[in-house]
C-alpha positions in Angstrom: 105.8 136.2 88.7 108.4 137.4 91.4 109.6 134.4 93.9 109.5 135.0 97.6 112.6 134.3 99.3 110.6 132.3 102.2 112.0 132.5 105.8 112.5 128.9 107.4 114.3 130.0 110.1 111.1 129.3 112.4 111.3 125.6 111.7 114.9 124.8 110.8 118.2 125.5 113.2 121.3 124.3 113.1 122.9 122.0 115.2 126.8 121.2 114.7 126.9 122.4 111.2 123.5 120.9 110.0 119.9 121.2 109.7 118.1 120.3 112.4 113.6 121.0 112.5 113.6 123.3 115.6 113.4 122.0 118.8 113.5 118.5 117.7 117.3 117.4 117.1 116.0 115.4 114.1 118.3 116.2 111.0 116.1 117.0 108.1 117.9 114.4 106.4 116.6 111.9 108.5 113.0 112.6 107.3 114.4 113.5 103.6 115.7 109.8 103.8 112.5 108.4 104.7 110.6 110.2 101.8 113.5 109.3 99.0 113.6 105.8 100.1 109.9 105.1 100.9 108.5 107.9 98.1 106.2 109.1 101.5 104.0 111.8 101.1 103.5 114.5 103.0 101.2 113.0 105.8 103.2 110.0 105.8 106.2 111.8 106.8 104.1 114.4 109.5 102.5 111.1 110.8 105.7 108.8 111.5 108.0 111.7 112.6 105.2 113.9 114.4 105.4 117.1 112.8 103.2 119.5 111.6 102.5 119.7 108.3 104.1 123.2 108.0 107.4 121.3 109.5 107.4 119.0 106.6 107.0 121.4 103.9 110.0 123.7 105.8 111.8 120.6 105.3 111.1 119.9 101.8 111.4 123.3 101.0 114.8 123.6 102.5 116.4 120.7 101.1 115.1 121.9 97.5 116.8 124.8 98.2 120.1 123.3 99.5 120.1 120.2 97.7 123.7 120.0 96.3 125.2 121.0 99.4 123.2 118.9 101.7 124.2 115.5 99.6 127.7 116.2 99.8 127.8 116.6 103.6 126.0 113.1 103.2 128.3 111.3 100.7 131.1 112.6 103.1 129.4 111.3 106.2 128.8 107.7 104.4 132.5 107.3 103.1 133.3 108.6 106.3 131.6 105.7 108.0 132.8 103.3 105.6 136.4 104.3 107.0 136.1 103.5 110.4 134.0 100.5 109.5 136.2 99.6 107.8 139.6 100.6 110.2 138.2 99.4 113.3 135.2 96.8 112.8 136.3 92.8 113.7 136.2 91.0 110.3 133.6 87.9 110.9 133.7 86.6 107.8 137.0 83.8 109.0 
């Protein structure tokens, strides 16, 4: 069996250096979130985000593909939150 490179450029764009579904400024990994934390399936996720079903599996599809890459950027992103949380939050625990 010969895989087919699939072309998701019709549902995913970039936007500042990540995936974004076309014309929706939602970061995949927003809806990758919700499925990993919540275990959603595929109608759940088309339902609370309204996309098509097609949008979904371009999603799913693309993070399988870019897996290792996509959870660095977001291991990055979270320590680089915990930073300024960290630097510039008020402490209210006196």
């Amino acid at each position: 069996m010969i895989a087919e490179k699939v072309d998701l450029s019709k549902y995913i764009e970039m936007r500042n250096d990540r995936p974004h579904i076309r014309g929706r400024r939602l970061p995949i990994m927003i809806v990758i979130g919700t499925q990993k934390a919540n275990n959603y399936t595929v109608e759940q996720l088309c339902y609370d985000y309204t996309l098509s079903k097609a949008q979904v599996l371009a999603v799913l599809l693309y993070y399988q593909e870019h897996q290792e890459e996509l959870d660095k950027l977001e291991e990055l992103d979270r320590q680089e939150e915990k930073e300024l949380f960290d630097r510039y939050a008020r402490d209210h625990r006196k």
